[in-house]
N, C-alpha and C positions, 0 to 999 in steps of 0.2 A: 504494500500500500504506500501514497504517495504519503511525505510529512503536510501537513498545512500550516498556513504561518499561522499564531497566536499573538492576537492585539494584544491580548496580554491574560496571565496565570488567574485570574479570578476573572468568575464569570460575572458577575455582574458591574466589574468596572470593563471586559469585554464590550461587553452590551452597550455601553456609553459612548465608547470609540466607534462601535460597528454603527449608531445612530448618528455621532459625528462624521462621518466618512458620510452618511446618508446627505444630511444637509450641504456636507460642501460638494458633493458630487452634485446634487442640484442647483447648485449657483453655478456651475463649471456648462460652457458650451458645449462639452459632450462630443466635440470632432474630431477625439483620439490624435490632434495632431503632432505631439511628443516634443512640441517646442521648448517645453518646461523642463525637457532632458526624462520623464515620464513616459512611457511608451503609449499609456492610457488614461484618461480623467478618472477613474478609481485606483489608481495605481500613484496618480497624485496626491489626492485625498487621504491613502492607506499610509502614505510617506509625510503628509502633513501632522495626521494625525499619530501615530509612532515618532514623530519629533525625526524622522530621519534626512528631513530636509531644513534647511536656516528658512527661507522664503516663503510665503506661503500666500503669495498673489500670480493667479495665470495672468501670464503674459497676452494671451487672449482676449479677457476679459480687459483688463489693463488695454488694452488698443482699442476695444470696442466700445470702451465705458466714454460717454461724449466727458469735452473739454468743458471745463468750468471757465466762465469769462466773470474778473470782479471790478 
């Protein structure tokens, strides 16, 4: 059998990451396009939330968010 990764050893702060990963995957435009050095927008999420990554704004998003003029 394959291993599968564990958010983490207790299952009810699991639970809390697997629902974190939920919401930032839904703010993420979902085009898998791997600009973020991610292969996939859950794959970003799963690295955001695991702390495996410093940054944790898509560059996507970031280019498609309009400019604020003050």
């Amino acid at each position: 059998p394959m291993e599968v990764t564990r958010l983490d050893p207790d299952l009810n702060s699991s639970i809390k990451k697997m629902d974190a990963i939920r919401n930032i995957v839904s703010s993420l435009p979902g085009i898998d396009c791997g600009i973020c050095g991610s292969p996939t927008c859950q794959s970003f999420a799963e690295d955001i939330v695991t702390g495996a990554r410093p940054d944790v704004a898509c560059p996507v998003v970031n280019i498609m968010a309009p400019i604020k003029k003050d």
